[in-house]
N, C-alpha and C positions, 0 to 999 in steps of 0.2 A: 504494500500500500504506500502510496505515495499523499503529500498535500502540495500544492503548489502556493510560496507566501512569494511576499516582496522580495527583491536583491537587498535593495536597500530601502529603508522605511521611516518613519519615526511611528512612537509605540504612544498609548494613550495619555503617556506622561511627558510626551515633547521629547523623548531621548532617542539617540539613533536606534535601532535594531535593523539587523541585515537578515537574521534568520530566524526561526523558533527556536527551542533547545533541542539538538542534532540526537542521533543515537552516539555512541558508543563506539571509537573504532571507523568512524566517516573521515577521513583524513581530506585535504584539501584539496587532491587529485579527483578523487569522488565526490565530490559536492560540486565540480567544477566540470565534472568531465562531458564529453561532448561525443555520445555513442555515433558511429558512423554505419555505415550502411558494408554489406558485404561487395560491392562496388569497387572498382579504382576511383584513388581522387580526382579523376581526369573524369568522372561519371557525372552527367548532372545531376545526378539524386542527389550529391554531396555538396550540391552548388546551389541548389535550387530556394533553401529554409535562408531565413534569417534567423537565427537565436535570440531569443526574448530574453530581458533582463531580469529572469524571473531562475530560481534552483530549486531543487527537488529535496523533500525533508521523506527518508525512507521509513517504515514503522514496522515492516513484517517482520527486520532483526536479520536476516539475510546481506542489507545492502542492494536486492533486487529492485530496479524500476517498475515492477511488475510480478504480482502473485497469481500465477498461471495465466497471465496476461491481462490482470485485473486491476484499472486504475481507479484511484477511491481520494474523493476530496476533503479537503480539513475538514468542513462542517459535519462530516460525519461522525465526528471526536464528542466526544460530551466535555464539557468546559467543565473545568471544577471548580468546586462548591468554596465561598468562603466561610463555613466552616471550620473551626479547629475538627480535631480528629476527637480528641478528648472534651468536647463540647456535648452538653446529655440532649442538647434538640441537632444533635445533627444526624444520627442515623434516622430520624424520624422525618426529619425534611426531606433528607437524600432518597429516601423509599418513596416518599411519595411525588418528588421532581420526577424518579423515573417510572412512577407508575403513570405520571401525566403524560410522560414522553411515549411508553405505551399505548397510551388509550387512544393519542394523536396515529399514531401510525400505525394502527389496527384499526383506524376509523369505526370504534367502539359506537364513541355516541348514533353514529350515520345507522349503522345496524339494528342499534339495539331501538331507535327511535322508529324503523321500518317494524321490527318484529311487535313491538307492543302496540303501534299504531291499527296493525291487520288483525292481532288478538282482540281490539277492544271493538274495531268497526263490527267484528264476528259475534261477538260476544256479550258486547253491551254497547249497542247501537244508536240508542237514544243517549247516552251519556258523552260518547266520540261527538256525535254531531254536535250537541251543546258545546262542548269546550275546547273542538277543534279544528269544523272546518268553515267552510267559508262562508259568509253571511248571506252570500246570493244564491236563491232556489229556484227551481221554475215555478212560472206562478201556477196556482190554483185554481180551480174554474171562480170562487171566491176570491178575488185577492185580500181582502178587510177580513178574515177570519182566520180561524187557527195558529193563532200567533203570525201570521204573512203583515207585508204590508209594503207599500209600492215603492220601489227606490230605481232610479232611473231609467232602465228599459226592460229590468226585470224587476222580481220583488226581491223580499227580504226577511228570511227569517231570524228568531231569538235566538240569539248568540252571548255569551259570556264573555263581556269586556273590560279587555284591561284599564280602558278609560273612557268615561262615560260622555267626553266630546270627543265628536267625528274629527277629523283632518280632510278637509276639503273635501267632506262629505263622503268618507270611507271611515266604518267602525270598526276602531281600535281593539282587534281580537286577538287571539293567538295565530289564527289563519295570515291574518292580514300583516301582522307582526314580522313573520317567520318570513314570510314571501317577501316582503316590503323594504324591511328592513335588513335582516340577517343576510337575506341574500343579494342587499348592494353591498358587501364586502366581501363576499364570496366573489362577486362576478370581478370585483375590485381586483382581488389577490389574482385573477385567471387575468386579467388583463395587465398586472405586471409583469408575470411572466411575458403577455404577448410584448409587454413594451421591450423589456428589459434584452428579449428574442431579438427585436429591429432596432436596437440601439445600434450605430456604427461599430463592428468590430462583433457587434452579437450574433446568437447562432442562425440567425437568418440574416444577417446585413452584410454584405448584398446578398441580394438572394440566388445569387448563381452559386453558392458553395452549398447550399442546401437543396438544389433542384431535385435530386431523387425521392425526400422525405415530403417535399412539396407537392409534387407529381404523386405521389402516392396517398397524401393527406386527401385530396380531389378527389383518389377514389374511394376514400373513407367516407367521401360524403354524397358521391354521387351513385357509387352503387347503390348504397340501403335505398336512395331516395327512387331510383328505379326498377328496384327490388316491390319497393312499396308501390308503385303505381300500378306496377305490373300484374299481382297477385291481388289486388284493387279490383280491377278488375274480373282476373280469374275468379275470385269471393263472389263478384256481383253475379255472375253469370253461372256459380253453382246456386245459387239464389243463398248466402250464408249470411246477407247482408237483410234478407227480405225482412224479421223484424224490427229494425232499426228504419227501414224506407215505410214502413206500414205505419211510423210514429210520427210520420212527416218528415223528416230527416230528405236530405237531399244526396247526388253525389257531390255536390263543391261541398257538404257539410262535411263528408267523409273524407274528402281530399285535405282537408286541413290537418292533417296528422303527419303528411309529411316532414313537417320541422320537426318532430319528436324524433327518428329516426334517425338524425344527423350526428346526434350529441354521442361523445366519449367523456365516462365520469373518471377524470381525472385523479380522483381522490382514492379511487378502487383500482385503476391501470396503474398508480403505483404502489401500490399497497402488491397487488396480483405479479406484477413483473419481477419484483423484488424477491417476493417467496420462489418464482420459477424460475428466475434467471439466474438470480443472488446476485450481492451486491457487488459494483464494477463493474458489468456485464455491459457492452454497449449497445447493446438492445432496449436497456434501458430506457437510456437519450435517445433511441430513435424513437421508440414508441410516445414518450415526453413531450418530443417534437412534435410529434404528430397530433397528436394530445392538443397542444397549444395552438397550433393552427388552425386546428377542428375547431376550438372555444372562440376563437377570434373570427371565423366565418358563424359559429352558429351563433354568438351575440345579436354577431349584425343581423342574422336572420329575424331574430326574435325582436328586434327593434325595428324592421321594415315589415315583417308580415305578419307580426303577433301586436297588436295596440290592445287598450283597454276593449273588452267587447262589450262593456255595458254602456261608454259611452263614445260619442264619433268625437274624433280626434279634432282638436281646435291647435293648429300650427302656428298662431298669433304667439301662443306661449313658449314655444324655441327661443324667443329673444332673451327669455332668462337663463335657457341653458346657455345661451352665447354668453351671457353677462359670466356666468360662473366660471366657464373657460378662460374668459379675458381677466378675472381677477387670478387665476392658477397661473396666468403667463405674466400677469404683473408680477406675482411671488417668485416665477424661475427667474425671470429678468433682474429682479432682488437681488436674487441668491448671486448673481454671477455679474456684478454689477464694478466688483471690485478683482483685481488683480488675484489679490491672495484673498479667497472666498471664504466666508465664516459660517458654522454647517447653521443648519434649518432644519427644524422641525416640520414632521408631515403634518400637523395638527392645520394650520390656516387652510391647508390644502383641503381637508374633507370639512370642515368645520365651515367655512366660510363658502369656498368653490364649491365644495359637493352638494352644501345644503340647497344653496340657490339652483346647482342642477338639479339635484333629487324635485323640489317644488317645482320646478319649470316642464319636467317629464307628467308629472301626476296632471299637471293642470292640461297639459297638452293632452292628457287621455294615453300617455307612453308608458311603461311598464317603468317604476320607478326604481327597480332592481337595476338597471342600467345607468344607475345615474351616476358613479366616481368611473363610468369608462371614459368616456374623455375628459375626467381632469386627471385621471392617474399620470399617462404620459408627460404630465408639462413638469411632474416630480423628479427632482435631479438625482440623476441613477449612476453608474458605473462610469468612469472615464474609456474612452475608446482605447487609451493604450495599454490598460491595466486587461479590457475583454480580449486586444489583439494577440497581446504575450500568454493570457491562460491560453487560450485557443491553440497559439503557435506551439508553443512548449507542449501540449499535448497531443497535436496532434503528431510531431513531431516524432514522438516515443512512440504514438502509436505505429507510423511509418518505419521506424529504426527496428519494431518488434516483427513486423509484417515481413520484413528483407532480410530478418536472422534466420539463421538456415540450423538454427540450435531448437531443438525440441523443449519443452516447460513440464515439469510435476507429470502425472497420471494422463494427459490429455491422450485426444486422439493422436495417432504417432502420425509423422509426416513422414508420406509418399514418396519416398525419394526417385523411386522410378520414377514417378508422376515429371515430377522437375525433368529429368535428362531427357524423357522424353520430347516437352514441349521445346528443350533448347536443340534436343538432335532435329525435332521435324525443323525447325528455323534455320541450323545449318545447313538440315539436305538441302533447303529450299533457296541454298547462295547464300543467305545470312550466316557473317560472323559472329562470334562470339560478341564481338564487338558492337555487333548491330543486334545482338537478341536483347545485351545489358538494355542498350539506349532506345531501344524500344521500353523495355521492361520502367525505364530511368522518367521514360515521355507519360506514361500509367500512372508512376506514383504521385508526378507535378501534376496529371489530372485530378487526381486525388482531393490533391494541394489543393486546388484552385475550385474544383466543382464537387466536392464529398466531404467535407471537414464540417458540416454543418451538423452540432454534439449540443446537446441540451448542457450544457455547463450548468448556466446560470441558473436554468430551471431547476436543476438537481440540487445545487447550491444551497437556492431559496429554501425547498419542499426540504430540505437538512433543518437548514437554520430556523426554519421555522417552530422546528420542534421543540419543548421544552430541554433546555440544560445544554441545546445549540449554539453554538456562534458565526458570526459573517466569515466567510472567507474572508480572508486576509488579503489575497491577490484583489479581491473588490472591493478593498476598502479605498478612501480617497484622504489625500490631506488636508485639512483645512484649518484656518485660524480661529483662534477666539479673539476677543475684546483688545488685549494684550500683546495680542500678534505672535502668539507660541505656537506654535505647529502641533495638529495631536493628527492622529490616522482617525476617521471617523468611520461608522456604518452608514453607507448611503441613506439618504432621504428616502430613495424606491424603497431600499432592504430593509430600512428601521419599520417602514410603515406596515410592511408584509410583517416580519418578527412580532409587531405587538399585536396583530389582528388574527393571527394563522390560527394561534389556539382559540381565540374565540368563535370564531368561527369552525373551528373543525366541534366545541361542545354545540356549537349553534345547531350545526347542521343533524344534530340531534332534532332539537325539536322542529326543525323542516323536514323531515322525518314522519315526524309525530302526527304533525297536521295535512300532508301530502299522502303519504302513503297508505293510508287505512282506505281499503277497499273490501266493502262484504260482496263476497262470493257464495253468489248463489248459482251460478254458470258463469262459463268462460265464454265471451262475448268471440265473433270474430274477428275485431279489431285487437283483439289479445294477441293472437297465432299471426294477425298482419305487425304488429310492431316488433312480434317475438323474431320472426323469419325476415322481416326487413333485416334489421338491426344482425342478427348472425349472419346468415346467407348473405347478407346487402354488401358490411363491413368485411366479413372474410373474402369474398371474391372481389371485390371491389381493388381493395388493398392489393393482394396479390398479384392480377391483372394490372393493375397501373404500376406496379414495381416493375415486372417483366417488362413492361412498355417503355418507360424510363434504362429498365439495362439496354433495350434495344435500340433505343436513342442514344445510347452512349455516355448515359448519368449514369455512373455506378454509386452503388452507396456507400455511406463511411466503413472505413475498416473495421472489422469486425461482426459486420451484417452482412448473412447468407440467407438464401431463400429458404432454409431451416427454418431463421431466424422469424422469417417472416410470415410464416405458418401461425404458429403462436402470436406474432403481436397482431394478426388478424382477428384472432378468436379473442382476445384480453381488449381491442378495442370494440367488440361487441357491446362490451357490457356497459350501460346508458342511464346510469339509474339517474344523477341528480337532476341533471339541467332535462332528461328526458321527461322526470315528473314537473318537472317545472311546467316544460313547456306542453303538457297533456292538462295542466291547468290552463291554461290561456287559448290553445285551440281550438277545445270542445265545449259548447253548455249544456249540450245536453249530458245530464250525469251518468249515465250508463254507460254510454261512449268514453265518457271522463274516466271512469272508473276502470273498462278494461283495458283504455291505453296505459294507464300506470300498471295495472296488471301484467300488461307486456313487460313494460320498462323494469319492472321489480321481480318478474321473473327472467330475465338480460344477466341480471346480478349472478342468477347459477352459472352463467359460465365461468365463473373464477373456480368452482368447486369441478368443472371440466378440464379447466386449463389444470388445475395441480395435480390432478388423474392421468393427463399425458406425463406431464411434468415429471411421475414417477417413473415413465416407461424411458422418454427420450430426458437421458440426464443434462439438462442445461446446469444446472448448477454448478457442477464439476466438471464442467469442459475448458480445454485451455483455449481461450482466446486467441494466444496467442497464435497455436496452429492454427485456428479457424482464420483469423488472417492472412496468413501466410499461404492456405489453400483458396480462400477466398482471389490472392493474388493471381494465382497459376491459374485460378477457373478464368479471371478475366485474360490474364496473356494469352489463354486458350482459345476465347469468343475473338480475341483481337487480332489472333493470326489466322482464323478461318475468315472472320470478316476481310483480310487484307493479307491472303498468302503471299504474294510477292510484291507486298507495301515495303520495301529494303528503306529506311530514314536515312538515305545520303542519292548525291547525287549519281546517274545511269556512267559508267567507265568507257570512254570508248581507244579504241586501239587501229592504229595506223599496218594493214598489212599488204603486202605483195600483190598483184590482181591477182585473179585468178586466171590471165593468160599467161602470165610471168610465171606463176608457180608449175604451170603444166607444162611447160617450156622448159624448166628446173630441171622436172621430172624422168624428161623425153632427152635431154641431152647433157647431163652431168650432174653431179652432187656437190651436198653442201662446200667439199673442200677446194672443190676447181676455183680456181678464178677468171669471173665473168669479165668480158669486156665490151666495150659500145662496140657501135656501127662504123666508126673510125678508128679501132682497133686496141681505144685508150683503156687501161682499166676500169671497169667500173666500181663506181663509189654508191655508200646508200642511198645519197641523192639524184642516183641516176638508176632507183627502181622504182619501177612505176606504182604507186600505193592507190589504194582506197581505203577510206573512212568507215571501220567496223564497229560495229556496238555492243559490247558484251551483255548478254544476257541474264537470266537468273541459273540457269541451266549452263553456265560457262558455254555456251554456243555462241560465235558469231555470226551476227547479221547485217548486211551490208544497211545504211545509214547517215543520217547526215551530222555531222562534227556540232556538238553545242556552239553556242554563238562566241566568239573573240578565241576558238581551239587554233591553235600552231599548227598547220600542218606539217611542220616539217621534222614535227619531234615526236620518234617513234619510240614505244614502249619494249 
């Protein structure tokens, strides 16, 4: 295991620090040293990197860059306690910092808020509805009776409220709470990530180093979604749909479930990749990635085709979401107003800018869950050169482990035939050795350039988030105080994630609570279309657009095989939160409401499918490393059928004899005679007649014409 911190730094106390405390035994050579590729230095592979001013702190105790090809960031450390050891509240605190840090990364509350929610809709019906779901019912053929009573374009049943004044005429329940509230900081923290992803120097900025996860995120979202229309159909024409159309129900009412299908709960994809991968695994960050892009498309979705449905949307009131942006961009403009920058707090930002979002979305009739997505971004995040150097530095190792021709621990053993063969077919085929490296050399700059795109940051955060976490170090920023002392600060983006992650991850408990309770009396068929969107949709989708992406010539980052990408098709199946969200806002009729979360919360079993493979095909314990390394050869292999006699240098051509001269050779003397002209003088090389031959890949010549500015008088 490795961490990547600063070269050099200053520490919270304004004093220099260049590193952590090292192991044991790291001497100066190793902390400095600069692994090179199995290449000549004359290779571009060894030309190609710049080295970031960033060093490697090793922790597995080996001195390895790498435990079975596994790299693992500081934030995964648990910080320690300032506790004495001999303090009598400290083992009591420390047990339960890490049993927070557990319940965060078991997404305990998310669980256990689903299970109690479906026990009580089942079980005690009339009490769920009072205290937990939404205050809007369809009305009765009475509206003025049985506790109903008329609120905008439908009615309104009695609900138990946490405050007895409405908020611009929405009552304050635990429904309205959970959704309203809780989850503009959920969508918050999903939107840092997306920010923190397209900062310059992040895992998507520019987005041509991430084009494979890109290209594949697309079909994360457009399979299910044609998945869904598709079986839509099939449903209506078995007639599965007939009593839902015999209740008045429409197909554009049915068709609105397609946004549900989109979503990947990020919260369960790593929680599920983690147990199947283990940690390190670069599958990880790709599925992260994907994760992230998914939330950043299906936001937007849920803010263009999902509005308030009880009331029509009034656009006049954007002008205060615009206010609230313009007050977040006056704050960064603040923040960076001065040379040497003094840090900031995130609080103006949600407090001031979010609020006036958040009011300006509700008034609008906009889902007010969306309201800190556009002022997150204007939060001062990660400097570009501190994301350039994690990035480089890392990916760096990863390319240095991919070109060792050394085997790791237990893994699968690497193919040695495999290699000699793809470098014999590239000699037979004219290529030198020399031209198999610099092909080999021109793959891994592709790499460089179009496949380095690794959820860092994201992993970083979802680390540091956790209880008893801390920022990377590599993403921390300098900045002054009052006094003009230098300390290393935790980002504005990062501080604000850190203090909200936990609350949010118990929140997500009780959206849980008040979303998920569904009494099942039958399985609707909108159940089995969100169930089979969502698996079928996502796993072919994914797949399919990876293939298509290899065939375009986007390979993916090192350490992702189409193994790989088996599994992260089926772990992005699984759709729970943002899927119940958005099954709230598509549907009103409750039935339909109820079996599309039905779908969505039965999506969650696929994690209990994925750890059932998980036992048969061992990811856990696979060295990375080889899978690189094979990963590499499969591509040198696609590269040289795509391009068998693609040779990377210029065609050789050679000056020889005609071929009446040579037959004339043939017919009246040997190499040793000596020739003479037609007036009797000796002949010289200049007085044999040449043509201009082309060598081929097959050492054959073929007559041809001399590249442009060739000598002809200078024979080979």
């Amino acid at each position: 295991m490795f961490v990547v911190v600063p070269e050099v730094g200053v520490d919270n106390d304004g004093a220099e620090n260049k590193t952590l405390d090292e192991p044991d035994g790291m001497d100066e050579g190793m902390r400095n040293r600069d692994r090179t590729s199995s290449f000549s230095a004359e290779n571009p592979v060894g030309r190609m990197r710049r080295r970031p001013s960033v060093v490697l702190k090793y922790l597995d105790g080996d001195h390895s860059p790498t435990h079975h090809g596994r790299m693992h960031l500081q934030s995964e450390e648990r910080l320690e306690t300032d506790f004495d050891d001999d303090d009598p509240e400290h083992p009591v605190v420390v047990t339960f910092l890490h049993g927070l840090e557990y319940v965060q990364e078991l997404a305990l509350p998310l669980i256990i808020g689903a299970i109690v929610a479906m026990a009580m809709a089942n079980f005690a019906p009339d009490t769920y509805e009072y205290y937990f779901t939404s205050v809007y019912v369809p009305c009765p053929a009475n509206s003025t009776s049985g506790g109903h009573r008329r609120g905008g374009s439908g009615c309104k049943a009695d609900r138990f409220l946490l405050y007895d004044y409405p908020i611009f005429g929405h009552d304050v329940t635990l429904h309205f709470f959970a959704n309203d509230f809780i989850m503009v900081f959920h969508f918050g923290l999903a939107m840092k990530e997306v920010t923190e992803a397209l900062l310059p120097g992040g895992s998507l900025n520019p987005p041509s180093k991430a084009l494979n996860p890109i290209i594949t995120t697309l079909g994360g979202i457009i399979g299910p979604v044609g998945v869904f229309f598709v079986f839509l159909e099939l449903f209506k024409l078995m007639g599965l749909f007939d009593p839902e159309l015999d209740r008045g129900l429409t197909s554009a009412d049915l068709a609105k479930g397609w946004g549900i299908v989109t979503a990947t709960d990020i919260v369960l994809a790593w929680l599920v990749s983690r147990v199947v991968f283990g940690d390190g695994h670069p599958a990880i960050d790709y599925l992260l990635l994907l994760a992230v892009v998914d939330d950043a498309i299906g936001m937007a979705i849920i803010a263009i085709f999902y509005p308030d449905p009880e009331n029509a949307v009034e656009p006049l009131y954007l002008l205060i979401v615009v206010a609230g942006m313009a007050v977040a961009f006056a704050l960064r403009q603040w923040h960076y107003r001065k040379k040497y920058k003094e840090h900031q707090n995130w609080h103006p930002y949600i407090w001031l800018a979010g609020v006036l979002s958040w009011v300006g979305l509700i008034k609008t009739h906009l889902h007010p869950a969306l309201a800190i997505i556009p002022i997150v971004p204007f939060m001062p995040g990660p400097e570009k050169e501190a994301l350039d150097a994690l990035d480089e530095k890392l990916e760096a190792e990863r390319e240095d482990v991919a070109l060792d021709d050394m085997g790791h621990g237990d893994g699968i053993p690497i193919d040695r035939d495999r290699i000699t063969s793809v470098r014999d077919r590239a000699l037979s085929a004219g290529t030198s050795q020399e031209d198999t490296d610099r092909r080999l050399a021109e793959l891994m700059k592709e790499h460089h350039d179009h496949a380095r795109g690794r959820a860092i940051t994201i992993q970083a955060g979802l680390y540091g988030g956790l209880v008893g976490h801390g920022t990377e170090d590599a993403l921390k920023v300098v900045e002054y105080d009052e006094d003009g002392t230098a300390h290393r600060y935790t980002t504005t983006l990062d501080s604000f994630e850190h203090f909200w992650k936990l609350w949010v991850d118990l929140g997500l408990g009780l959206f849980a609570l008040v979303n998920a309770g569904v009494k099942v009396e039958k399985v609707g068929a909108m159940t089995f279309l969100i169930l089979i969107s969502l698996v079928v949709g996502k796993f072919t989708g994914i797949l399919l657009c990876y293939k298509i992406a290899k065939k375009m010539g986007f390979y993916p980052p090192l350490g992702i095989r189409t193994r790989h990408i088996y599994m992260i098709g089926l772990i992005a199946s699984i759709g729970l939160i943002v899927a119940i969200f958005v099954s709230e806002v598509a549907f009103q009729d409750k039935g339909l409401q109820g079996d599309a979360k039905l779908g969505a919360l039965l999506s969650a079993m696929m994690a209990f499918v994925c750890f059932a493979i998980g036992r048969f095909v061992d990811y856990r314990h696979e060295d990375v490393a080889e899978q690189e390394m094979l990963q590499v050869l499969e591509e040198l292999e696609q590269e040289e059928k795509r391009h068998p006699s693609d040779i990377k240098q210029e065609p050789s051509y050679r000056l020889t004899p005609t071929s009446s001269f040579a037959a004339d050779l043939d017919m009246h003397g040997n190499d040793d005679e000596q020739h003479v002209n037609s007036n009797g003088s000796p002949a010289t090389d200049n007085d044999i007649p040449l043509e201009v031959m082309k060598v081929t890949t097959d050492n054959a010549l073929t007559t041809g014409k001399p590249p442009p500015r060739t000598p002809r008088s200078k024979a080979l």
